[in-house]
N, C-alpha and C positions, 0 to 999 in steps of 0.2 A: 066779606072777603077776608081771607083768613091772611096770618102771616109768610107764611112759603108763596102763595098766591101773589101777594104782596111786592117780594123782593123780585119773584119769579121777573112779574110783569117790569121793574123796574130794571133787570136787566137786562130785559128783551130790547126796552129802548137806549139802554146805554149798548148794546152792540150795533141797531140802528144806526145810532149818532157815532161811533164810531167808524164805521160801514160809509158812512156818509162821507167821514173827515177823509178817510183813505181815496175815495174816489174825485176830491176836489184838485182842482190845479196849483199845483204851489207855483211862489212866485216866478220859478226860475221856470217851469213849463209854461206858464202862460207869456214869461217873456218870447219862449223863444217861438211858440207860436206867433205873435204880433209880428215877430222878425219875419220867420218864415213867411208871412203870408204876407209882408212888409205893409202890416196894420192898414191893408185892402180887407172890403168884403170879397169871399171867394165868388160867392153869387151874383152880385151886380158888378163886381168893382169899385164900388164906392171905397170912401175913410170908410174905416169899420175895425173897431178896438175893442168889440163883445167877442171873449171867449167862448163858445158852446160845443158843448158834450153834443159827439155827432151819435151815438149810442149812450142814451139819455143814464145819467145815475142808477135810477127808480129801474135800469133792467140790467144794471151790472155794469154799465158803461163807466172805465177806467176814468183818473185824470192825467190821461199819458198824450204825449206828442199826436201820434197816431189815433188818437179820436176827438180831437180841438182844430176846432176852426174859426179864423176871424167871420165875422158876420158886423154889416150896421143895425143898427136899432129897427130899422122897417124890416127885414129879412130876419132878424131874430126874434121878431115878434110872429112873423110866422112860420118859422121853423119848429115853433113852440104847437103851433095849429094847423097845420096842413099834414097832411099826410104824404102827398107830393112832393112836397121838400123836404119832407124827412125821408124820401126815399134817393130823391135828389144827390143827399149829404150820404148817405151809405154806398152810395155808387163813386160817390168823391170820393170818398175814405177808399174804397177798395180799387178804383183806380189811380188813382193819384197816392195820397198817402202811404199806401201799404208798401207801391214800389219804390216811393221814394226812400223810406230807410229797410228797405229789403227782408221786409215781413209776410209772412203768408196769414189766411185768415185764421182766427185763435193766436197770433202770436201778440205781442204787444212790447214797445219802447219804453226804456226807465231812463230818466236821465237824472231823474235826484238819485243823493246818496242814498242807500240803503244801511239800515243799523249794521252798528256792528257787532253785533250778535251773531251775524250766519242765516237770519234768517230773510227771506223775500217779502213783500209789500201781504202777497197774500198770506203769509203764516209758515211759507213750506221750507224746510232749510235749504240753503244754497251750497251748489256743491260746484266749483269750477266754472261760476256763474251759468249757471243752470240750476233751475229750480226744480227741489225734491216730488214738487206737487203736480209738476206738468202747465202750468197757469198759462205759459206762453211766453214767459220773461225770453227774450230777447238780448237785451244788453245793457249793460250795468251802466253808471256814470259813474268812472272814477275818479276825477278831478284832474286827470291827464287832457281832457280831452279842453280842457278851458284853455291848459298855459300852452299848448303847441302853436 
């Protein structure tokens, strides 16, 4: 393996793991998911304070409001293996979710801050809060929305 082969491969996986960090929940979406779903399973009802990506990572699934849901441990065990409940969770998401912060599908919620660079989560620059790249950004969190 030669050297350009080398670096290549190495930073194929540092945008992987990047790719990866971008689409996890920070603290402040996964809080406000618990809230949202007032740390219920959506599925049974049960306690249930497991975060899950209702559009899995591994296929682009954001770590936004509008694709997390509470789950308990028995239902996120199979949310992970059934195919039925992963179809279950995409019909939640598009009917529940999407109307509730008034998204169509392709769009998607931010509610952490964004750099201030100008630039969006995905890479595109922001222009009037709307993103250069089309990605579906939605709406910004600007810090207004805490102190009201």
């Amino acid at each position: 393996m030669g050297m350009d082969e080398t670096l290549s491969k190495r930073r194929q996986r540092e945008q992987r793991q990047e790719q990866t960090k971008r689409n996890d929940f920070s603290p402040l979406v996964r809080t406000h998911i618990r809230e949202r779903d007032r740390e219920r399973c959506v599925l049974c009802g049960k306690p249930g304070r497991e975060v899950h990506h209702i559009i899995p990572r591994a296929q682009g699934g954001l770590g936004t409001a509008d694709n997390g849901i509470c789950l308990d441990a028995g239902c996120h065990h199979q949310a992970h293996r059934s195919k039925q409940v992963e179809k279950q969770l995409l019909r939640y998401r598009e009917r529940v979710l999407l109307p509730l912060y008034r998204l169509a599908l392709g769009e998607y919620v931010w509610l952490d801050p964004l750099p201030d660079d100008g630039t969006c989560r995905c890479g595109g620059e922001l222009t009037a809060g709307a993103c250069g790249n089309h990605c579906g950004l939605k709406r910004l969190y600007t810090g207004e929305e805490s102190r009201g």
